[in-house]
N, C-alpha and C positions, 0 to 999 in steps of 0.2 A: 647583448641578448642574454648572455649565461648571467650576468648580474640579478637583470629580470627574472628569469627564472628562477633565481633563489631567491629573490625576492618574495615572489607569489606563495613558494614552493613552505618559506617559513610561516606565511599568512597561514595555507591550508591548513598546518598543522594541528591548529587552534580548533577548528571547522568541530563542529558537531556532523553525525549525519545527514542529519535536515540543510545543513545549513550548505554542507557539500551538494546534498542533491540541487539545489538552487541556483548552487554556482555552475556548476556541472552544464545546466540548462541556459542558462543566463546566457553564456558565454558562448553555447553551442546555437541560443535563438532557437531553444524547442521547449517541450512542455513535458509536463509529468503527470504520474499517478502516485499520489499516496496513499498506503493503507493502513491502517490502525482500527481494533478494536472498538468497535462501538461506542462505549464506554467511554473511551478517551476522546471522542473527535473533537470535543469542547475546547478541552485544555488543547489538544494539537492547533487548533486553527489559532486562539492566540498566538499561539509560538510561534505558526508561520507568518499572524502579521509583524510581530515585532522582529523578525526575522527580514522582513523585508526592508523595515525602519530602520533597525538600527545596524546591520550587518551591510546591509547595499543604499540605504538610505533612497528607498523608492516607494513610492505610496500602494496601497492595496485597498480592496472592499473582499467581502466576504457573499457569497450568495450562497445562503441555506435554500438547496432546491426540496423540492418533492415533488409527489404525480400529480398537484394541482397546480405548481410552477406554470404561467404563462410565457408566451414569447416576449410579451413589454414587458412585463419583469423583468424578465432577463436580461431583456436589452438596455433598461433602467435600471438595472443593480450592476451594470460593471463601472456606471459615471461616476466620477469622485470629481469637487473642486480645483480645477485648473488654476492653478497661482505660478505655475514653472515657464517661465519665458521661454526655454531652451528644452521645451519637451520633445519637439518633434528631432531634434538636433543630436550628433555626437559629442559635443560637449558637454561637460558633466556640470551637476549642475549647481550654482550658486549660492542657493537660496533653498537647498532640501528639508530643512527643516520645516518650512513654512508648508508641504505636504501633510495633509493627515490623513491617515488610515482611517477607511471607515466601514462600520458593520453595515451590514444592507439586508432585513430578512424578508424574503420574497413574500413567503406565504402568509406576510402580515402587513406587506407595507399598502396602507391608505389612499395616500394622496401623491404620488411620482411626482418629481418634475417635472416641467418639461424638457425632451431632449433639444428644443428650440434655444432654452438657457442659457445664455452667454458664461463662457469660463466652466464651462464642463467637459472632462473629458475622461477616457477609459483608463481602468487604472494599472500601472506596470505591472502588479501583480493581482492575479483573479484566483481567489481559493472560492473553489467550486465544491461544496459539502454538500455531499449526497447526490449529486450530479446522474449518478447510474438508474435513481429512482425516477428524475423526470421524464415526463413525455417524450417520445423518439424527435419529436418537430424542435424540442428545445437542443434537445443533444444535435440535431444539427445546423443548429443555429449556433451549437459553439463551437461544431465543425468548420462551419465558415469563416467564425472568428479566425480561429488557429489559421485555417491557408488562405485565408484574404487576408489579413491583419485590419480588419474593419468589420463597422455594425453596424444595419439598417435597420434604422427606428422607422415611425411612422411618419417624420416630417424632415430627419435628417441622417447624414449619414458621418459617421464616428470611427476616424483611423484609430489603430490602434501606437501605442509608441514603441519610439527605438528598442528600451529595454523593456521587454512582455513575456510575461510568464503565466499560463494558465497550469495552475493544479487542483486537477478531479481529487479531490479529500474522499476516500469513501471508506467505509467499514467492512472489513476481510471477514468478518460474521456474517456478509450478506451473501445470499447467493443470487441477488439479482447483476445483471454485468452492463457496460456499455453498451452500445450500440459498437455493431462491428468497424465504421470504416472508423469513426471516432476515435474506436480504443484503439486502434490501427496506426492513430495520428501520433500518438503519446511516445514522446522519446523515450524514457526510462521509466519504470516500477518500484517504488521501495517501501518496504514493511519496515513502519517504525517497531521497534518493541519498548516499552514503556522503563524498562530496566537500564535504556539508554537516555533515558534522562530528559526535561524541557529547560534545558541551562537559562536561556533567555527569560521565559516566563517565570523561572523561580528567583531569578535575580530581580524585577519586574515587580513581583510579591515583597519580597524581601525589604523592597524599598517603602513600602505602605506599612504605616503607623497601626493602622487597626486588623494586620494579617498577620497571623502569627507567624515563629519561622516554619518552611516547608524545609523537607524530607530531599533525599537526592532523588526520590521519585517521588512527581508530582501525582497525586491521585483527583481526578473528578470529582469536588463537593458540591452541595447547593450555594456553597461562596462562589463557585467558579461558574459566573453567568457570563454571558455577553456584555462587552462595554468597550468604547470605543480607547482604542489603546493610541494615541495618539503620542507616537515613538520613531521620529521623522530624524535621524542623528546628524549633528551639524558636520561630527567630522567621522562616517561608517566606517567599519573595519575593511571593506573593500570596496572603493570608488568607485564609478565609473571610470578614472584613467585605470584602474587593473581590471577591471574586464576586458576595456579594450585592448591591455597590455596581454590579455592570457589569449585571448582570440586570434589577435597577430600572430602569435607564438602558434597555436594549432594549425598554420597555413602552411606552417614550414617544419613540421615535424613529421619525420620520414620513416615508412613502412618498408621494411626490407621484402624483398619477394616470398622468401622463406615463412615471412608473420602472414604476409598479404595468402601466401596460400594454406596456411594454417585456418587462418580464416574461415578462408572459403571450406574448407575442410570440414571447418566445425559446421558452420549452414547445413554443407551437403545429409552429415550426418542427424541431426537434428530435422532434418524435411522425413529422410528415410528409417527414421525411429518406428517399432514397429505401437508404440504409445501415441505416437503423433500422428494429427490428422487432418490439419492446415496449421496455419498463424506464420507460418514461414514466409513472410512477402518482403516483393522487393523494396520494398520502403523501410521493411527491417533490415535489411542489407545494408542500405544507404547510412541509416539510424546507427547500424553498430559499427563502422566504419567511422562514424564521427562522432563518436562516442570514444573508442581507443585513443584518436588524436585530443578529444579533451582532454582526456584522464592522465596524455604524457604532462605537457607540463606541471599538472597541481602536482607531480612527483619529482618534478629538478628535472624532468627528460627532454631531451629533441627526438627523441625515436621511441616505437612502440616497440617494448619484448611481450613474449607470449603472455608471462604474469599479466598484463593488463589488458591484454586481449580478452582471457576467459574469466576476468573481474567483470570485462562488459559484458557478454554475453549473460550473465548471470541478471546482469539490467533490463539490456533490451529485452529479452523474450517472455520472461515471465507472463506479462499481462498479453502477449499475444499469442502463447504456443495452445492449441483444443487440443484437448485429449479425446480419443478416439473412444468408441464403444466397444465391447466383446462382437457385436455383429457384424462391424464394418472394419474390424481387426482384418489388415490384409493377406494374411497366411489359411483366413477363411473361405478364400478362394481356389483352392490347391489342398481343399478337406479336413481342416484342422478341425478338434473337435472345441464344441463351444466352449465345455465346459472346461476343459485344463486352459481355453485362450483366455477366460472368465478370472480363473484362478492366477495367472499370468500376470494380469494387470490388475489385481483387487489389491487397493490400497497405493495405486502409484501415482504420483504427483507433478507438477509442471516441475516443480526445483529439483525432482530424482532423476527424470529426465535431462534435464539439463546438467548435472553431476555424472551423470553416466556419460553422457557425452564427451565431457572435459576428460573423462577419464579415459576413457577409449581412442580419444585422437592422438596422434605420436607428437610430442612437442617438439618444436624446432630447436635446436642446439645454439 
């Protein structure tokens, strides 16, 4: 076991941050939200598919949603080409290459397939762009994806596979959000910042004769369109046996009482923040709790210390903590006046929140 684990532990080290969030999730069998600037979602969403390709060697579609996003859309943009014998299976698979990643744009596609179609199935990874802007009917049709692991079409019904990952892609310029149980769903939050690089996609460029060379940051041009990146890797940087190898390991990695109520600790304080004014659910509880035990092994551990406790936290809550209004500020029950509770919190954030918090709980020794 400790061999594995440094095994894994030297993989990660490699890891971009996209590519950790992916693993993070893979391994834990939950899903994510990523955010990045408008500007960039083009260039990100390659990156996450060739991220799927050639890091995990697991096929993806892409669904550009919007407000006129349909539900058969939807439900016909997550199919990609079945050619994996051993998709529904723990065994890793043979024959990955032969996978192809494919673009799907909803609010252009023609003529669907039908879901009747032999040799179609949903694809291991689902990057959802712009997701926040469709209709609520589609958001919870992907609600059901996420806790059924399946999708009913009009004539058939579509499991989803062993290794599945949906990531909401949305743009941190928007101020439209989820839908509440939805975003509710979402294991982890992470803000790419573009100063950290699309290693994959520029390696990717690098290798085309008629693109010149890119920058250690990629920028969004009119070259950088949509096109099906077809990067299925025979031999990925992390198989299926080490997912399966990291997920084992998370079963048996042991919380001392003293973390286990540190924890708790942070929760309590974070519900009783006089900024906050839900998002503390118990399904964030459950999320940050399995989140800690991920995050031991990719670091050589059997056990969780605090440092990685308040790394999660910093994950799970973002996309779920509401910040309260000056009205419904609780200290305005007991006479406070509006105007210094106004001034109190003008200017305060989910991440100051959640930094306060880390700071103010006592660390366990």
């Amino acid at each position: 076991m400790d061999h594995a684990v440094e095994r894994v532990a030297d993989k990660v080290q490699t890891l971009s941050d996209l590519e950790l969030a992916a693993l993070l999730c893979l391994v834990a069998e939950q899903h994510a939200i990523i955010e990045a600037h408008s500007s960039q979602l083009d260039a990100l969403t390659q990156e996450l598919q060739l991220i799927a390709g050639s890091v995990f060697g697991l096929s993806s579609t892409v669904l550009e949603c919007s407000e006129k996003t349909t539900l058969d859309a939807f439900g016909n943009g997550l199919l990609v080409e079945d050619e994996d014998v051993s998709y529904f299976t723990s065994s890793p698979s043979v024959n990955r290459d032969q996978e192809n990643a494919s673009i799907f744009r909803l609010s252009h596609r023609r003529s669907p397939k039908s879901p009747l179609e032999p040799n179609r199935k949903i694809a291991n990874v689902i990057i959802a762009k712009n997701i926040n802007l469709s209709h609520h009917q589609v958001q919870t049709q992907a609600l059901e994806l996420i806790r059924g692991k399946r999708i009913f079409t009009r004539t058939a019904v579509h499991p989803a596979p062993k290794r599945f990952l949906f990531i909401a892609l949305l743009a941190s310029d928007s101020d439209i959000r989820l839908t509440p149980h939805l975003n509710n769903q979402f294991f982890i939050s992470h803000y790419h910042n573009i100063e950290d690089g699309l290693p994959n996609l520029q390696e990717h460029r690098s290798l085309d004769d008629d693109q010149a060379s890119i920058s250690s940051v990629v920028r969004p041009s009119s070259s950088m369109t949509f096109a099906p990146l077809r990067s299925i890797a025979k031999t990925p940087l992390l198989p299926q046996d080490d997912l399966e190898c990291i997920t084992k390991i998370m079963a048996d990695v042991r919380i001392s009482s003293e973390v286990f109520a540190y924890m708790q600790n942070l929760i309590a304080f974070l519900r009783l923040h006089r900024a906050v004014s839900g998002g503390i659910s118990a399904l964030a509880t459950r999320h940050f709790e399995l989140l800690t035990r991920a995050l031991a092994p990719l670091h050589g551990l059997d056990y969780v210390p605090p440092s990685l406790v308040a790394l999660a936290a910093r994950k799970i809550y973002p996309h779920r903590i509401i910040l309260t209004t000056p009205e419904k500020e609780r200290s305005m029950q007991w006479g406070s006046s509006i105007e210094a509770v106004r001034e109190m919190l003008d200017g305060v954030t989910v991440d100051d929140v959640i930094e306060d918090v880390v700071h103010q709980v006592e660390v366990p020794l």
